[in-house]
VEXVEXLO-909706 format. One line per field, with one value per residue: residue number from 0; residue in three letters; chain; x, y, z of N, C-alpha, C in turn. Coordinates in nm, 4 decimals. Layout:
N
k = [NUM, ...] $
r = [Ala, ...] $
c = [A, ...] $
n.u = [X, ...] $
n.v = [Y, ...] $
n.w = [Z, ...] $
ca.u = [X, ...] $
ca.v = [Y, ...] $
ca.w = [Z, ...] $
c.u = [X, ...] $
c.v = [Y, ...] $
c.w = [Z, ...] $
END
This chain:
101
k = [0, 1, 2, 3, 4, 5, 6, 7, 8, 9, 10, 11, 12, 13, 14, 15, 16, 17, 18, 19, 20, 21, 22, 23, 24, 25, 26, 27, 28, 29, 30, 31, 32, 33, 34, 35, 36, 37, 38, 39, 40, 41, 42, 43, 44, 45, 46, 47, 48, 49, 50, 51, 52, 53, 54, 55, 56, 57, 58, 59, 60, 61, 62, 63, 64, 65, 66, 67, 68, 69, 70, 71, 72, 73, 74, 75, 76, 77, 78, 79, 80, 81, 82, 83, 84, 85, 86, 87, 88, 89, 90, 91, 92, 93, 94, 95, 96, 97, 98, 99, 100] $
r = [Unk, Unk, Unk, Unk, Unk, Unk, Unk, Unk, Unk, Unk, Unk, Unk, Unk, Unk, Unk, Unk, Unk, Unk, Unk, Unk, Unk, Unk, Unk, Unk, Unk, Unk, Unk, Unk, Unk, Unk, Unk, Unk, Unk, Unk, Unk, Unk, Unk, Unk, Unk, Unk, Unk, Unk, Unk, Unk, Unk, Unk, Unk, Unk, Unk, Unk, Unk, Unk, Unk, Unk, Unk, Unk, Unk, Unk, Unk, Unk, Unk, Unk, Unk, Unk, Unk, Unk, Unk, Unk, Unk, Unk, Unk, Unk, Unk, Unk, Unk, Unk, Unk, Unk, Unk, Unk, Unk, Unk, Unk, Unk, Unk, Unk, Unk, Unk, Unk, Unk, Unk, Unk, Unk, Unk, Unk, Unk, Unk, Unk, Unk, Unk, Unk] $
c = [A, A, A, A, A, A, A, A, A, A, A, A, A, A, A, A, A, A, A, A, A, A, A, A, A, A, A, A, A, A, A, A, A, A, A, A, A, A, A, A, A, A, A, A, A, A, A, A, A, A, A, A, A, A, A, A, A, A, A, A, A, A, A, A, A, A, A, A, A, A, A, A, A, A, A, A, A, A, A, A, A, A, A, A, A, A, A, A, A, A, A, A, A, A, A, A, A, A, A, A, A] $
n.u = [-0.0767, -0.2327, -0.0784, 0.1630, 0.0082, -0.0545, 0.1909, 0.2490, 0.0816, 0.1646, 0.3722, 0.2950, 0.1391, 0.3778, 0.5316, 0.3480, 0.3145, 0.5745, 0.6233, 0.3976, 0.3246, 0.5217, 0.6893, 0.8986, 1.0728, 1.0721, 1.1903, 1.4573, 1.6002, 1.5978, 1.8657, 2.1041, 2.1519, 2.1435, 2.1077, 2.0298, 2.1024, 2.0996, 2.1868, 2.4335, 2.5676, 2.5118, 2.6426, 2.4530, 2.5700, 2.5432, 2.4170, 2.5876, 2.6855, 2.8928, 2.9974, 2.9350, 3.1759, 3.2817, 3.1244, 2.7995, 2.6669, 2.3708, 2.2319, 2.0393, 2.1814, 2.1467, 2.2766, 2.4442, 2.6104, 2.8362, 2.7452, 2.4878, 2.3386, 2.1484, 2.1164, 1.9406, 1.8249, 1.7317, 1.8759, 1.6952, 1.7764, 1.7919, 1.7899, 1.8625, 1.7608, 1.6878, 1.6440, 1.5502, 1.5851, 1.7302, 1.7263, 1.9724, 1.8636, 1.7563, 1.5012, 1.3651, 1.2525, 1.0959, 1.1491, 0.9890, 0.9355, 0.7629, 0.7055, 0.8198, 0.8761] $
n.v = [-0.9384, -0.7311, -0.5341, -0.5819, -0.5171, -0.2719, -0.1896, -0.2406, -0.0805, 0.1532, 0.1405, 0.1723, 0.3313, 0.5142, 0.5065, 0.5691, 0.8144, 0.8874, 0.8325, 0.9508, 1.1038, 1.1168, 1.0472, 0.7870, 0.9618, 1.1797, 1.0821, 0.9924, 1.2673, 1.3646, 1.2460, 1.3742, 1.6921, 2.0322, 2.2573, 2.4718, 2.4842, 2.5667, 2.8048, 2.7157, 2.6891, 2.3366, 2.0666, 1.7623, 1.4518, 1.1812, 1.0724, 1.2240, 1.4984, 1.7687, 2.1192, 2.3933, 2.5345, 2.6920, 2.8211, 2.6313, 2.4815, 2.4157, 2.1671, 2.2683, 2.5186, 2.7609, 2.8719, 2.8492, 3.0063, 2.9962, 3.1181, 3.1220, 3.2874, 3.2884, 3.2473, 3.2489, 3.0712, 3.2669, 3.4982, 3.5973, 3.6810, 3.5430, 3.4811, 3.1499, 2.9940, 2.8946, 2.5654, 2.4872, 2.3298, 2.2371, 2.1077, 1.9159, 1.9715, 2.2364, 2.3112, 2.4293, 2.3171, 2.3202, 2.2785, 2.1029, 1.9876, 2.0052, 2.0540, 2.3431, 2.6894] $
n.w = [-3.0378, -3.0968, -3.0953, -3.2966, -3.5015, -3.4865, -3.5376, -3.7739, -3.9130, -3.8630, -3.9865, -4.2517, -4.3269, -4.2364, -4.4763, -4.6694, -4.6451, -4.6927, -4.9547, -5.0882, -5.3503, -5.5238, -5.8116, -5.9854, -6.1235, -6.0171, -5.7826, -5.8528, -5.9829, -5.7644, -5.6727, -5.7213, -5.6700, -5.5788, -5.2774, -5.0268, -4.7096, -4.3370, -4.4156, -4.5565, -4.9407, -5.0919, -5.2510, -5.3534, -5.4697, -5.5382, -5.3261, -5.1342, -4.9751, -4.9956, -4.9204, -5.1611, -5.3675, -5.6064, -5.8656, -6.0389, -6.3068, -6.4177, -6.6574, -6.7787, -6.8287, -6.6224, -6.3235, -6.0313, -5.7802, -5.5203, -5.2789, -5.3034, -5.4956, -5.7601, -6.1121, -6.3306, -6.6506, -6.8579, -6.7620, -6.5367, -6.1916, -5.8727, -5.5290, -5.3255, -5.0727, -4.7120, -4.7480, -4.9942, -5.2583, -5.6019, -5.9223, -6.1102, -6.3374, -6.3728, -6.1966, -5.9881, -5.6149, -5.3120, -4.9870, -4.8695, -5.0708, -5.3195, -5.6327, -5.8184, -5.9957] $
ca.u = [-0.1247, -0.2396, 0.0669, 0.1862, -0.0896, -0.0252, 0.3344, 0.2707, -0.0035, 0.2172, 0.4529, 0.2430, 0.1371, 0.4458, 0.5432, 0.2736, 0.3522, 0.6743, 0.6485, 0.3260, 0.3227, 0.6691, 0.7428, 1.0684, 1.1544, 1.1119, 1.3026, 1.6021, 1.5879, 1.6921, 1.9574, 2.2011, 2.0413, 2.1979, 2.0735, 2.0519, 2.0994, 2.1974, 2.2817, 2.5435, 2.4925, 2.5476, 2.6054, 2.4593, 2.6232, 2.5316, 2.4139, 2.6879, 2.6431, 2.9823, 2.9971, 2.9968, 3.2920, 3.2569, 2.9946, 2.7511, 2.5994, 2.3096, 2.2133, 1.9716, 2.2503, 2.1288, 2.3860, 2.3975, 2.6761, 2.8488, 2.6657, 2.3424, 2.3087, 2.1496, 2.1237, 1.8341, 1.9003, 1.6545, 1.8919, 1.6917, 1.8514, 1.7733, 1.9075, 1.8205, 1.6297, 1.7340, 1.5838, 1.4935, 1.6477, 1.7711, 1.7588, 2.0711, 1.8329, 1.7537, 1.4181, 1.3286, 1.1963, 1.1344, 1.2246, 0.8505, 0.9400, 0.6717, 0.7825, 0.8211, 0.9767] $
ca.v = [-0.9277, -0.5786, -0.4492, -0.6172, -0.4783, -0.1293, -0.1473, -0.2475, 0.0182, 0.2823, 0.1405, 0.1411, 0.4395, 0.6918, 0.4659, 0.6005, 0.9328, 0.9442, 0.8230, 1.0164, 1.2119, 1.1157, 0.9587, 0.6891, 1.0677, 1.2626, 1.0203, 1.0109, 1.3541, 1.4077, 1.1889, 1.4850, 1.8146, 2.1281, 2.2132, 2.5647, 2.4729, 2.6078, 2.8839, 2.7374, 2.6196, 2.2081, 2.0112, 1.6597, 1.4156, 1.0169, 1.0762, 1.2301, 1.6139, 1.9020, 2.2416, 2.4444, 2.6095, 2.7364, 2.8035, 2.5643, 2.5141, 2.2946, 2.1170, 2.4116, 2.6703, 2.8018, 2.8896, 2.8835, 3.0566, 2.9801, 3.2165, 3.0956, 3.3608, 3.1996, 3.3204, 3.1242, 3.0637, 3.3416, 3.6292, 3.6243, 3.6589, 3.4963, 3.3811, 3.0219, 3.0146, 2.7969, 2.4375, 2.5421, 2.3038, 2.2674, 1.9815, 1.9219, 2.0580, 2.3644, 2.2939, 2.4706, 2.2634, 2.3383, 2.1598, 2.0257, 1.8444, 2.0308, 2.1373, 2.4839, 2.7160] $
ca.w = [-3.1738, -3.1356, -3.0970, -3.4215, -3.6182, -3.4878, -3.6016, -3.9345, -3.9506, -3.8548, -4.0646, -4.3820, -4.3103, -4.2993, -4.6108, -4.8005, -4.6318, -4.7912, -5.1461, -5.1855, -5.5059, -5.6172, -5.9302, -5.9904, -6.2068, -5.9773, -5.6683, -5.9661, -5.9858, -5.6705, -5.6452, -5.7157, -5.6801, -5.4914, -5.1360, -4.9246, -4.5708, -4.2928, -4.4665, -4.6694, -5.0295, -5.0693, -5.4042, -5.3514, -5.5633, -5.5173, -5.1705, -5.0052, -4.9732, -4.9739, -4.9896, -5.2979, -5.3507, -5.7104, -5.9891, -6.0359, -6.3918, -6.4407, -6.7795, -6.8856, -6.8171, -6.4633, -6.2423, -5.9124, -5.6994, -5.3950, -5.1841, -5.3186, -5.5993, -5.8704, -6.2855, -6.4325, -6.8210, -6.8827, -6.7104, -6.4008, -6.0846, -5.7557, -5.4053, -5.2947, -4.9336, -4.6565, -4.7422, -5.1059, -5.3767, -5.7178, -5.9611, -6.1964, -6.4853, -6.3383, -6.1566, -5.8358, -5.5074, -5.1654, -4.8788, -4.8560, -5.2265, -5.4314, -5.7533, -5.8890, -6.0864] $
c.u = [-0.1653, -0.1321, 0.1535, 0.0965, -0.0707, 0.1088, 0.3463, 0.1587, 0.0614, 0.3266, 0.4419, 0.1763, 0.2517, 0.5274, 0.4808, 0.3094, 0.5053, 0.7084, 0.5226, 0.3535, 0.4983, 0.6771, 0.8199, 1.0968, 1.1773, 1.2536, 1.4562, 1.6179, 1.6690, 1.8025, 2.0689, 2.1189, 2.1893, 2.0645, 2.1046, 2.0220, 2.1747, 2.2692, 2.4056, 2.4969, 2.5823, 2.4994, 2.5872, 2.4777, 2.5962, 2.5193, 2.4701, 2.6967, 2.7813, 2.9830, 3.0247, 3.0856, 3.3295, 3.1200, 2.9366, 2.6664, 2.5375, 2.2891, 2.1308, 2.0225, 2.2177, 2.2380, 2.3721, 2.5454, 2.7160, 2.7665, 2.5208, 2.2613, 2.3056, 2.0948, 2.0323, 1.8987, 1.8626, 1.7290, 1.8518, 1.7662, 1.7545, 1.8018, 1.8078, 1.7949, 1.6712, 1.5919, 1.5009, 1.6280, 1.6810, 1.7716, 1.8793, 2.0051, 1.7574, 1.6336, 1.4174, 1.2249, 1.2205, 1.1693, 1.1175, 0.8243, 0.8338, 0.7416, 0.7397, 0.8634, 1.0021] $
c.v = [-0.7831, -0.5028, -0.4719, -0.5346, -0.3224, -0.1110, -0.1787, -0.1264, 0.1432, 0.2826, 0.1261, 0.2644, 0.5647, 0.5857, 0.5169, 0.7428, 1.0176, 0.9358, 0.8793, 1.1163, 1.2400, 1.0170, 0.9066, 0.8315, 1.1298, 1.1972, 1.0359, 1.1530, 1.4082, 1.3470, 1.3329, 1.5898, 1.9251, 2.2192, 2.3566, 2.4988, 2.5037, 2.7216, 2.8412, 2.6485, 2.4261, 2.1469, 1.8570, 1.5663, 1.2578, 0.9878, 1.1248, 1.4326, 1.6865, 2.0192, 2.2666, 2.5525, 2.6827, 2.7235, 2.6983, 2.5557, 2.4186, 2.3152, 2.2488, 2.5511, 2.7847, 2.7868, 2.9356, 2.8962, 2.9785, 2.9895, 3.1667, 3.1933, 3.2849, 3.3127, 3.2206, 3.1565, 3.2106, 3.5130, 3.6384, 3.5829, 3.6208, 3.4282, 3.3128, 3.0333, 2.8975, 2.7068, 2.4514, 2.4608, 2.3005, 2.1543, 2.0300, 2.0020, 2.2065, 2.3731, 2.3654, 2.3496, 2.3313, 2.2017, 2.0868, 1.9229, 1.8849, 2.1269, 2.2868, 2.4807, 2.8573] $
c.w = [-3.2067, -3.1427, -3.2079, -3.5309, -3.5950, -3.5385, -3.7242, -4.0108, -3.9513, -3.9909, -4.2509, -4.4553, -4.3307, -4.4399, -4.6860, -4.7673, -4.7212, -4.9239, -5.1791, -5.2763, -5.5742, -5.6768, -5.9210, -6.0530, -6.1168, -5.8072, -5.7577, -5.9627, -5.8676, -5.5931, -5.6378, -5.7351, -5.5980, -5.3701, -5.0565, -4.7939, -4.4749, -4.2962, -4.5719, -4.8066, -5.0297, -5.1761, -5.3541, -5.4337, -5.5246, -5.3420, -5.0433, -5.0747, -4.9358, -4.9999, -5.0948, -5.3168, -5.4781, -5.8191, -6.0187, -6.1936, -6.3907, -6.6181, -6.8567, -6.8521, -6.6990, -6.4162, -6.1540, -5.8250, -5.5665, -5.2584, -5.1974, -5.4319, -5.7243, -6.0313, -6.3276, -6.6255, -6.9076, -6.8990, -6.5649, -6.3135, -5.9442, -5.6686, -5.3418, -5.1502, -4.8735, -4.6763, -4.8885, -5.1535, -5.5056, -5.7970, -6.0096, -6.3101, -6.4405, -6.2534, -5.9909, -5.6941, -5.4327, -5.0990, -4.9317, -4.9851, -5.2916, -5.5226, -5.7887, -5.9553, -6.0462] $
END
């Protein structure tokens, strides 16, 4: 019985560990996103992740490069950081899943 109760504790536990502080928007959100890793950049599209092999435009006109050279809508320029993501609407994350910009 203890050994039951510790496995549903652990298991209730990294449950809350992983849906803390994410919204159903923001889990949707990252259904498709784009993805430095590894060094190389990676467009995820319905779960299933391939290299990017041309220009990348998201919905608010950001563009993000092969290489990882990205054009915010603004003009600014900046290159994407291994484990540093991207929504589709232009949104900056890290790996660690806290939002930026």
């Amino acid at each position: 019985m203890k050994t039951l109760t510790r496995i549903l504790t652990v298991a209730i536990l990294s449950f809350s560990l992983v849906s803390a502080g994410f919204t159903a928007e923001d889990k949707e959100m990252l259904k498709d996103h784009i993805m430095k890793k590894d060094g190389k950049v990676m467009v995820v599209k319905d779960g299933k992740s391939t290299a990017a092999t041309e220009v990348i435009t998201m919905t608010d006109g950001t563009k993000v490069m092969p290489d990882g050279a990205v054009t915010m809508k603004d003009g600014m320029k900046s290159m994407l950081k291994d484990g540093e993501m991207m929504t589709m609407d232009g949104k900056m994350m890290t790996g660690d899943m806290k939002m930026g910009h």
